[in-house]
C-alpha positions as CSV (number, residue, x, y, z in Angstrom):
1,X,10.7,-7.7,22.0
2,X,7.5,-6.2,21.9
3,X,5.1,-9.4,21.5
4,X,1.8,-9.7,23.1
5,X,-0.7,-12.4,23.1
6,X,-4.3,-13.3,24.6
7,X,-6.4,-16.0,23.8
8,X,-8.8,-18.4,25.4
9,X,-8.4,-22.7,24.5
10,X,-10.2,-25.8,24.9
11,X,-7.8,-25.5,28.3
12,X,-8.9,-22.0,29.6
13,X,-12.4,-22.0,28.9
14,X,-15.5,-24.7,28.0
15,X,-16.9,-25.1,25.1
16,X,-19.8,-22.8,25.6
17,X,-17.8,-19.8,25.8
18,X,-15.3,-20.7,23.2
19,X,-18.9,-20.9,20.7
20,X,-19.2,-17.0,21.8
21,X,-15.8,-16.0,20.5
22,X,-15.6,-18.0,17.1
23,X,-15.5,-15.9,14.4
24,X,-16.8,-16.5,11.1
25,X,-13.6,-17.4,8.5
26,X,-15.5,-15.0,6.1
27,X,-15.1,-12.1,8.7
28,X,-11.1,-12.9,9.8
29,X,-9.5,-10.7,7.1
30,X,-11.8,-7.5,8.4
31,X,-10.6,-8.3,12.0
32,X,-7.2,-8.6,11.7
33,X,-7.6,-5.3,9.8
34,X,-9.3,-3.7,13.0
35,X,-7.0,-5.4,15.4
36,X,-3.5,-4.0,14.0
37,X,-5.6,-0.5,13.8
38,X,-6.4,-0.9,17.4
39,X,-4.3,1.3,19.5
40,X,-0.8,1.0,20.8
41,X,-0.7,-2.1,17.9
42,X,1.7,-2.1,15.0
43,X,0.8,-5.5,13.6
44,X,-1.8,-8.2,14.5
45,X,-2.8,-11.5,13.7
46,X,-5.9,-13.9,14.9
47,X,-6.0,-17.3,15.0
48,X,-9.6,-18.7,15.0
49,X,-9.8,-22.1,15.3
50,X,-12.2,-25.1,17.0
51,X,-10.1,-24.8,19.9
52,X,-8.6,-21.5,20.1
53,X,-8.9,-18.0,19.6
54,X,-5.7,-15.7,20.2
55,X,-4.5,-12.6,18.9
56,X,-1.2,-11.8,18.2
57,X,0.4,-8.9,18.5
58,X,3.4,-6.3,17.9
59,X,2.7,-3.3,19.7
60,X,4.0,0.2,19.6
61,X,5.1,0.6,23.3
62,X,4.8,-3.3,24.9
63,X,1.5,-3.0,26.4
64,X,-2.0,-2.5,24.6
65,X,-5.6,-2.8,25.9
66,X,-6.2,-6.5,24.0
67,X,-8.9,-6.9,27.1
68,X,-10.7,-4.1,25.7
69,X,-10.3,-5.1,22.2
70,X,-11.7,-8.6,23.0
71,X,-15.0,-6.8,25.3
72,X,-16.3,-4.6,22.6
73,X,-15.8,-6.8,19.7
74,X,-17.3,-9.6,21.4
75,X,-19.7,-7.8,23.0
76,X,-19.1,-9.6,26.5
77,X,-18.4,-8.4,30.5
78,X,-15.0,-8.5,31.8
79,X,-16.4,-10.7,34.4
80,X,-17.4,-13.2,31.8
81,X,-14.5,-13.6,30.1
82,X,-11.5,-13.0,31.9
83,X,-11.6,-16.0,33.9
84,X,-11.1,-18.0,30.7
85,X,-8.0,-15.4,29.3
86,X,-4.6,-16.0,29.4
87,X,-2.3,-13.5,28.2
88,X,1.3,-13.3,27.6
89,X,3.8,-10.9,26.6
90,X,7.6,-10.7,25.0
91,X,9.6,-14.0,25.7
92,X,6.5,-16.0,27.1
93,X,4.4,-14.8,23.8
94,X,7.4,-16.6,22.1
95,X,7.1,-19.7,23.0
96,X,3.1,-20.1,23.2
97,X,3.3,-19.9,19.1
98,X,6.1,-22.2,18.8
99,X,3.9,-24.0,21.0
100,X,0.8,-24.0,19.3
101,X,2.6,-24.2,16.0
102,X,4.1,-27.2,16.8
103,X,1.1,-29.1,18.0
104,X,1.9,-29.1,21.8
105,X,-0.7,-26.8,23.0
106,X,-3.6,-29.0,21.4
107,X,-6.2,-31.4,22.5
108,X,-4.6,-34.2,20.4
109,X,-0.5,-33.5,21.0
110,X,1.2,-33.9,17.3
111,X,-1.9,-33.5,15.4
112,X,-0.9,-31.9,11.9
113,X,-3.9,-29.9,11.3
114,X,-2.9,-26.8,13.3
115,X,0.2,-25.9,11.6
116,X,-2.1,-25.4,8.6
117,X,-4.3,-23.3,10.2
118,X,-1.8,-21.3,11.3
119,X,0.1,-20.8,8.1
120,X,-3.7,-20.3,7.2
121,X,-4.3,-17.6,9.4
122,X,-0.9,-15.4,9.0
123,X,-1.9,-15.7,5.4
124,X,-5.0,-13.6,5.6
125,X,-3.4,-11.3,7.8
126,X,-0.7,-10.4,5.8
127,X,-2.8,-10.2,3.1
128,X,-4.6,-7.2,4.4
129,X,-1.4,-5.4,5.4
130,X,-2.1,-6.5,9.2
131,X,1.5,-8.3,9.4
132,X,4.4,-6.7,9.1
133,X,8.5,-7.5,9.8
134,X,8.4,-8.3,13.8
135,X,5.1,-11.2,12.9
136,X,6.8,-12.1,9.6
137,X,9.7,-12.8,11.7
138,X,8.3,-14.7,14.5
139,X,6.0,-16.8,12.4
140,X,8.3,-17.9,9.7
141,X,10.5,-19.4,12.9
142,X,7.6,-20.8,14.7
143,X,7.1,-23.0,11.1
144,X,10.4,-23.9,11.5
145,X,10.5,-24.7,14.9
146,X,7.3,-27.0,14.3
147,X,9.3,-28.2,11.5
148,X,12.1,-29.7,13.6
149,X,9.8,-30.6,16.0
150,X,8.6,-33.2,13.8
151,X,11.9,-34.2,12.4
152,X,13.4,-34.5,15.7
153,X,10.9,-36.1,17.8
154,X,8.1,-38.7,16.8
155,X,5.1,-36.0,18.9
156,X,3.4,-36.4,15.6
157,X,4.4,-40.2,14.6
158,X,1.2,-41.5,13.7
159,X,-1.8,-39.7,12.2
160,X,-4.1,-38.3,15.3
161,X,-6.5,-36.0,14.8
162,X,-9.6,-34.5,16.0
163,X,-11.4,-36.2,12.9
164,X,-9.8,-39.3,13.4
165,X,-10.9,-39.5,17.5
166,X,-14.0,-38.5,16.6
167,X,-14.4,-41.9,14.6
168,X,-12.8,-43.6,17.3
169,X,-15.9,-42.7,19.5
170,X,-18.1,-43.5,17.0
171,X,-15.9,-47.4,16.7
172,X,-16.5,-47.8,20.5
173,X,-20.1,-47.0,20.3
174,X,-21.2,-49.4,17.4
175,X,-18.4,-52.1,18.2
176,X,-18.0,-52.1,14.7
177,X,-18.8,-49.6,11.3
178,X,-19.1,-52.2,9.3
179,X,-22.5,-51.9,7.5
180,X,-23.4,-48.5,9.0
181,X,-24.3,-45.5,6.9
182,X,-23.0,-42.2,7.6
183,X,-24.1,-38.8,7.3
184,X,-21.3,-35.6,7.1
185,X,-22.7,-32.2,6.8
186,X,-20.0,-29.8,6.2
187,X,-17.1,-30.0,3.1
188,X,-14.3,-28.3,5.0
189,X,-11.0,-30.1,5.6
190,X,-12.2,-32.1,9.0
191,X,-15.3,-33.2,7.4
192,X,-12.8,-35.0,4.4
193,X,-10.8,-36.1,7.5
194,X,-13.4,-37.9,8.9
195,X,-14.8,-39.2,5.5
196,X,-11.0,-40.8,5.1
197,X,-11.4,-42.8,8.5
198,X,-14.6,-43.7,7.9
199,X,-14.2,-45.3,5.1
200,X,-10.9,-47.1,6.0
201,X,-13.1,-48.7,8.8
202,X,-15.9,-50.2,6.7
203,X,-18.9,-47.5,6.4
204,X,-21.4,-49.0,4.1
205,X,-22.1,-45.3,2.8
206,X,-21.6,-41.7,2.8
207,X,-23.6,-39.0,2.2
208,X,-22.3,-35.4,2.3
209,X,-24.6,-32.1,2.5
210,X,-22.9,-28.4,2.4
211,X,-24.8,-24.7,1.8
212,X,-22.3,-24.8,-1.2
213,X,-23.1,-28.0,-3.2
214,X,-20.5,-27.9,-5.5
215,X,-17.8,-28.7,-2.4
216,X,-20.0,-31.8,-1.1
217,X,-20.5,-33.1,-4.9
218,X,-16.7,-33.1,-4.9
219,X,-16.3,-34.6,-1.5
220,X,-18.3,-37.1,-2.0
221,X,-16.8,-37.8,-5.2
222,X,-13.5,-38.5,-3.7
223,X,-15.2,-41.2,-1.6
224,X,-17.6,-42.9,-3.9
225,X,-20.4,-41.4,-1.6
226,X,-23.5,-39.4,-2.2
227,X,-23.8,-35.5,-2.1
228,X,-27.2,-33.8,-0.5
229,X,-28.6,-30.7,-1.0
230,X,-28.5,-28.6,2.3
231,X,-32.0,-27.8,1.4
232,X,-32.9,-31.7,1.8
233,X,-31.0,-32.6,4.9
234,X,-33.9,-32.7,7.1
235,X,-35.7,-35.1,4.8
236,X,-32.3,-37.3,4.2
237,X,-30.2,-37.6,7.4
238,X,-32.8,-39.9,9.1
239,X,-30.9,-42.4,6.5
240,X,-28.0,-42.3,8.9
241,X,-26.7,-44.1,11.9
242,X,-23.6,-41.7,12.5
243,X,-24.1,-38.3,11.7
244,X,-20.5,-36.1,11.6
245,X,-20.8,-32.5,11.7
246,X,-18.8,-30.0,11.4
247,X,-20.1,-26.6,9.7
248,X,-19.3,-22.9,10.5
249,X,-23.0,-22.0,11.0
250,X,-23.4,-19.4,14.2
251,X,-26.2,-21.5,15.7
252,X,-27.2,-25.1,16.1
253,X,-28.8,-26.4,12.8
254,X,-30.0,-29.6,14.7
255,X,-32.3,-28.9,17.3
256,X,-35.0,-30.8,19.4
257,X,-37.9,-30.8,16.5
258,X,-35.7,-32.3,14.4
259,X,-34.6,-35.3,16.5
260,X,-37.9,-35.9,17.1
261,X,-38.5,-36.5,13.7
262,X,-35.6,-38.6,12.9
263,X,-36.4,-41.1,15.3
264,X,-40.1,-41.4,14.2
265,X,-38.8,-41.6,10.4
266,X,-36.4,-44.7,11.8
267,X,-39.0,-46.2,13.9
268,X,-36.8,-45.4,17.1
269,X,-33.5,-46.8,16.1
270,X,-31.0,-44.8,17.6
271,X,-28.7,-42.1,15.5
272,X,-25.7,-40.9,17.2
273,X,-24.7,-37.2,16.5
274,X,-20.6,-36.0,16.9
275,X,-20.3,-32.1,16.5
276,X,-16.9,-31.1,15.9
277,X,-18.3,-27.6,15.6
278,X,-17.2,-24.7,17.3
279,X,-19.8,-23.2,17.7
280,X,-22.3,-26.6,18.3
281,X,-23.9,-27.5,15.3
282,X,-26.1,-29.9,17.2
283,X,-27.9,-28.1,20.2
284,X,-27.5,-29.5,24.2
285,X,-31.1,-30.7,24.1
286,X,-31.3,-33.0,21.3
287,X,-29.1,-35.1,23.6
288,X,-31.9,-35.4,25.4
289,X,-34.1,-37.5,23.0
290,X,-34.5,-41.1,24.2
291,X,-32.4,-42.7,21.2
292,X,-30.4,-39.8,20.1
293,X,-26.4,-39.8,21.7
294,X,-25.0,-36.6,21.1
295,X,-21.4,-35.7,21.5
296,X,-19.5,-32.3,20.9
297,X,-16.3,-31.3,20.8
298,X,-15.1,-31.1,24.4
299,X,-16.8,-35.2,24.8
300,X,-13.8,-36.1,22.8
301,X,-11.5,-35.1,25.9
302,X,-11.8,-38.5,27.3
303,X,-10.8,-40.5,24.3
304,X,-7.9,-37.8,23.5
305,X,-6.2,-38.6,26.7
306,X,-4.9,-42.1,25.7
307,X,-3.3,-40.0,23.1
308,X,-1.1,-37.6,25.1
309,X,-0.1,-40.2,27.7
310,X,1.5,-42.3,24.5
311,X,3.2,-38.8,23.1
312,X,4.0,-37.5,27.0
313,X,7.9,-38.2,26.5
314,X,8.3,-37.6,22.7
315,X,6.3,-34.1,24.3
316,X,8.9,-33.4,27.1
317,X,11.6,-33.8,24.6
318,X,10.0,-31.3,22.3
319,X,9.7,-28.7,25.0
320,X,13.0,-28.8,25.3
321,X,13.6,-28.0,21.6
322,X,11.0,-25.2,21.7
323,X,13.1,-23.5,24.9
324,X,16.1,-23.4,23.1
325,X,14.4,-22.2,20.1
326,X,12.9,-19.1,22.1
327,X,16.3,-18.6,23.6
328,X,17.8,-18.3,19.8
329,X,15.0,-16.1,18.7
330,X,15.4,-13.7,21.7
331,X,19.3,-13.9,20.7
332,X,18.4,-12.9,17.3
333,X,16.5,-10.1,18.1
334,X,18.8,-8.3,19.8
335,X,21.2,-9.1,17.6
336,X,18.8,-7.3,15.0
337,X,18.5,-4.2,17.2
338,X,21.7,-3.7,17.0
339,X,21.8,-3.7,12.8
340,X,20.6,0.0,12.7
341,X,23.0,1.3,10.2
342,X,21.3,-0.7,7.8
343,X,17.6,0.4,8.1
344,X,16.9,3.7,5.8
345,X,18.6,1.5,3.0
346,X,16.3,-1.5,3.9
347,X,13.2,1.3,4.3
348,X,14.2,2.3,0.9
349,X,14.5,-0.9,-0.8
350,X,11.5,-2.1,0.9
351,X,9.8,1.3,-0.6
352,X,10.6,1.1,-3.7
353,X,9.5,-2.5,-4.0
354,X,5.8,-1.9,-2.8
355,X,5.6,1.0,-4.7
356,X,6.2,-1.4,-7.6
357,X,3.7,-4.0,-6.6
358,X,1.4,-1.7,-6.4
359,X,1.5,-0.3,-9.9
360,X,1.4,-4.0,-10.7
361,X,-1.8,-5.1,-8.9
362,X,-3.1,-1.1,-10.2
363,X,-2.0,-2.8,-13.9
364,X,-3.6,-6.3,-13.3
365,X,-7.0,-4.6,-12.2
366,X,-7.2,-2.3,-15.4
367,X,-7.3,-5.4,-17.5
368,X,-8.7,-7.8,-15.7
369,X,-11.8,-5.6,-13.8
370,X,-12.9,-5.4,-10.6
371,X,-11.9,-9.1,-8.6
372,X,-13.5,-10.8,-6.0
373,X,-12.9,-10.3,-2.2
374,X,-11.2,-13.8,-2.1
375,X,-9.3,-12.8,-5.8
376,X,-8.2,-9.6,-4.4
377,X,-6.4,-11.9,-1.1
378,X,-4.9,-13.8,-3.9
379,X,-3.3,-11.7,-5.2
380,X,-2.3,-9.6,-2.3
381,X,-0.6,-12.9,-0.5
382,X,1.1,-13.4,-3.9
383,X,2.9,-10.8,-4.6
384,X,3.5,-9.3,-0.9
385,X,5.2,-13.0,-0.8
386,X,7.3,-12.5,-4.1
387,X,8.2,-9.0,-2.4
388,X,9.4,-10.8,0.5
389,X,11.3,-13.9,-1.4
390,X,13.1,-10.7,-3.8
391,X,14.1,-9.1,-0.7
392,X,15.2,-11.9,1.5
393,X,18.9,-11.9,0.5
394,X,19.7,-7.7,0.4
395,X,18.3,-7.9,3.7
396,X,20.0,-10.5,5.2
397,X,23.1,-9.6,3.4
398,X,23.1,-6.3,5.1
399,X,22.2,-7.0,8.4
400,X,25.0,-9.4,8.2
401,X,27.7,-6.6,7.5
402,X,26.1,-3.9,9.8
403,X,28.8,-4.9,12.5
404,X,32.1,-5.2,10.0
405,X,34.0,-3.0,8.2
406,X,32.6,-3.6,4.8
407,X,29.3,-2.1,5.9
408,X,29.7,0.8,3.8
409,X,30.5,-0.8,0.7
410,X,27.7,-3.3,1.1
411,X,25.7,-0.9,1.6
412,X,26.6,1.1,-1.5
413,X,26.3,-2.1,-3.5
414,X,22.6,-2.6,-2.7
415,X,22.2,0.8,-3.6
416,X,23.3,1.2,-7.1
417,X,21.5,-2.5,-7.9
418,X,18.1,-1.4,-7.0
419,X,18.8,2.2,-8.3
420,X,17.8,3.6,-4.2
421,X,20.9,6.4,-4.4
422,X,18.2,9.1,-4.4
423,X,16.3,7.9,-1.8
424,X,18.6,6.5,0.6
425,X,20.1,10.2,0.9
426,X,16.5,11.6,1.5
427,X,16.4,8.9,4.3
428,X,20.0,10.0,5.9
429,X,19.0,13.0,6.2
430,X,15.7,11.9,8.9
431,X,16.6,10.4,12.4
432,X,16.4,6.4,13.3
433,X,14.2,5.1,15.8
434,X,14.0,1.5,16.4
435,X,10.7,1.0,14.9
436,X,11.6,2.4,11.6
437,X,13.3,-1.1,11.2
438,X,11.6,-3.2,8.3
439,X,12.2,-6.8,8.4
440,X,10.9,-10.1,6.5
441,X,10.6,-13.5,6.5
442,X,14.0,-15.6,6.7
């Protein structure tokens, strides 16, 4: 296996550095691009996420410069960041993504938000052509892995999340939310997290602001609350008590000036900020307003700690699942290496398939024009995933048979159905390496 994988968490480094390796969602698709063209990488995928940042990788040899990737992209000194890296290869890369897919490698144990953002963020990368058999392979088992994780242990038995603790600070702050009014600026999936708690504990009303205002219209919709234009949230938030934020802005959109003004709007009653933002929507010094309590992201370590002592055995019995999972995987691999027989007609079929595809999307753009960046991902995840579905059970069928006598014959038979004859002799003729193996998702 040639797996490698570096990252820095809400473990490795503080929040302050973490803010200096977000990257935007908007730029994700260009930088799994860059990072599978990055040398000695076949296929790459990032995860980007509040708490994480790790790239994935299949490489060409078993070792590539992901340091170096990381210092020029980020623009940063090895001396400032590698004390925050961790980085693992093969069999330990393995199990860190059925880790983190299965909710043990985050600040709330068995919260259910990161398997989305996960399935998420292999998404974008293979629709850009960044993922390829190996990822396919070891991410379609880490969602099942996460899947029996959950089925088999109660790690995620009641509903914990970063949203949901954040409310919990803001319970223990007030005593009660009864009567309060609450501001959220950002319409992402946290921000309707939060809005969900905060209603079920008694908010008097919520207002919702986001740069697109079409998405906080329909949040606050869904809760009977009050949408803002971003352009008025200076003027407005003063109405809160609790303001939740949680944007992808690069810098701080509440600073000091603002604070200040706040609190002279409400006569000095005190507002109480909690940034869920990676990087901090609300900057260190407003915390330093008489009357304004600020909390960001890594505050919320405290309160999540209650959480992963309740979990700690339902998490020591998942562990265990997860090490016999890798052990399988590592099985299966070799296993695969072994299926060689089979590869020029799985090249071929998998060939002739794109090359399909491709006429289709060619077809699709004729008459329908040119499509948006976010349209053209569409369509891209689509069919590579209808590519993937149509291949699943050739593929599987003749890996299956490499080892028996029927080989041949099965062979033949996949063949004549996709009308490969041609081709498959062409491929014959050229020598096998291992890494002309195509595989896909099972």
């Amino acid at each position: 296996m040639r797996y490698q994988l570096i990252g820095v968490n809400h473990k490795s480094a503080p929040l302050e550095v973490r803010e200096r390796l977000a990257i935007p969602e908007s730029r994700l698709p260009d930088w799994c691009r860059d990072l599978a063209a990055h040398p000695g990488i076949e296929e790459g995928m990032i995860i980007s996420t509040c708490n994480r940042v790790e790239m994935i990788t299949h490489t060409s040899n078993g070792s590539a410069n992901l340091r170096g990737f990381l210092y020029d992209r980020f623009d940063l000194k090895a001396e400032e960041l590698d004390p925050h890296l961790y980085e693992f290869g093969e069999k330990e890369a393995v199990r860190h993504v059925f880790r983190v897919a299965s909710s043990l490698d985050s600040m709330v144990v068995g919260e259910a938000q990161i398997l989305g953002q996960v399935k998420e963020a292999y998404a974008t990368a293979l629709a850009v052509g960044a993922v390829g058999g190996h990822l396919a392979q070891l991410f379609t088992r880490a969602f099942a892995v996460a899947k029996r994780v959950r089925t088999e242990t109660a790690v995620g038995a009641s509903s914990v999340s970063i949203a949901s603790v954040a409310v919990e600070l803001a319970k223990k702050i007030f005593g009660t939310l009864q009567g309060k009014n609450v501001f959220i600026v950002g319409a992402g999936k946290m921000s309707e997290l939060a809005a969900r708690h905060l209603i079920a504990h008694g908010c008097a009303s919520i207002f919702v602001s986001n740069r697109t205002y079409d998405r906080a219209v329909g949040l606050a919709h869904k809760f009977g609350g009050q949408a803002i234009k971003f352009d008025d949230l200076y003027d407005s938030c003063d109405r809160a008590d609790i303001v939740i934020t949680s944007t992808g802005a690069p810098h701080p959109i509440f600073r000091r000036e603002q604070g200040e003004q706040f609190l002279a709007r409400r006569k000095n009653r005190p507002m109480f900020f909690i940034d869920i933002a990676v990087p901090r929507d609300v900057a260190p010094e407003m915390a330093k307003l008489d009357g304004i309590f600020a909390y960001d992201i890594d505050d919320l370590q405290q309160s999540v700690s209650s959480h992963v002592a309740d979990r700690r055995v339902e998490a020591v019995r998942a562990e265990a699942i997860i090490l016999s999972e890798v052990e399988k995987f590592e099985a299966g691999f070799e296993a695969r290496e072994h299926a060689l027989d089979v590869v020029p007609t799985i090249v071929s079929l998998h060939d002739h398939l794109e090359t399909i595809r491709q006429a289709e999307i060619d077809r699709l753009r004729g008459r329908m024009g040119k499509l948006t960046p976010e349209q053209e991902m569409a369509v891209e995840a689509l069919t590579r995933g209808i590519i993937n579905k149509v291949m699943h059970t050739p593929i599987t069928t003749l890996k299956s048979a490499a080892k028996e006598a029927e080989a041949t014959t099965v062979i033949d038979v996949v063949r004549r159905l996709f009308n490969l004859q041609e081709k498959a002799e062409k491929e014959k003729a050229k020598p096998v390496t291992k890494n002309d193996e195509v595989g896909t998702a099972s």
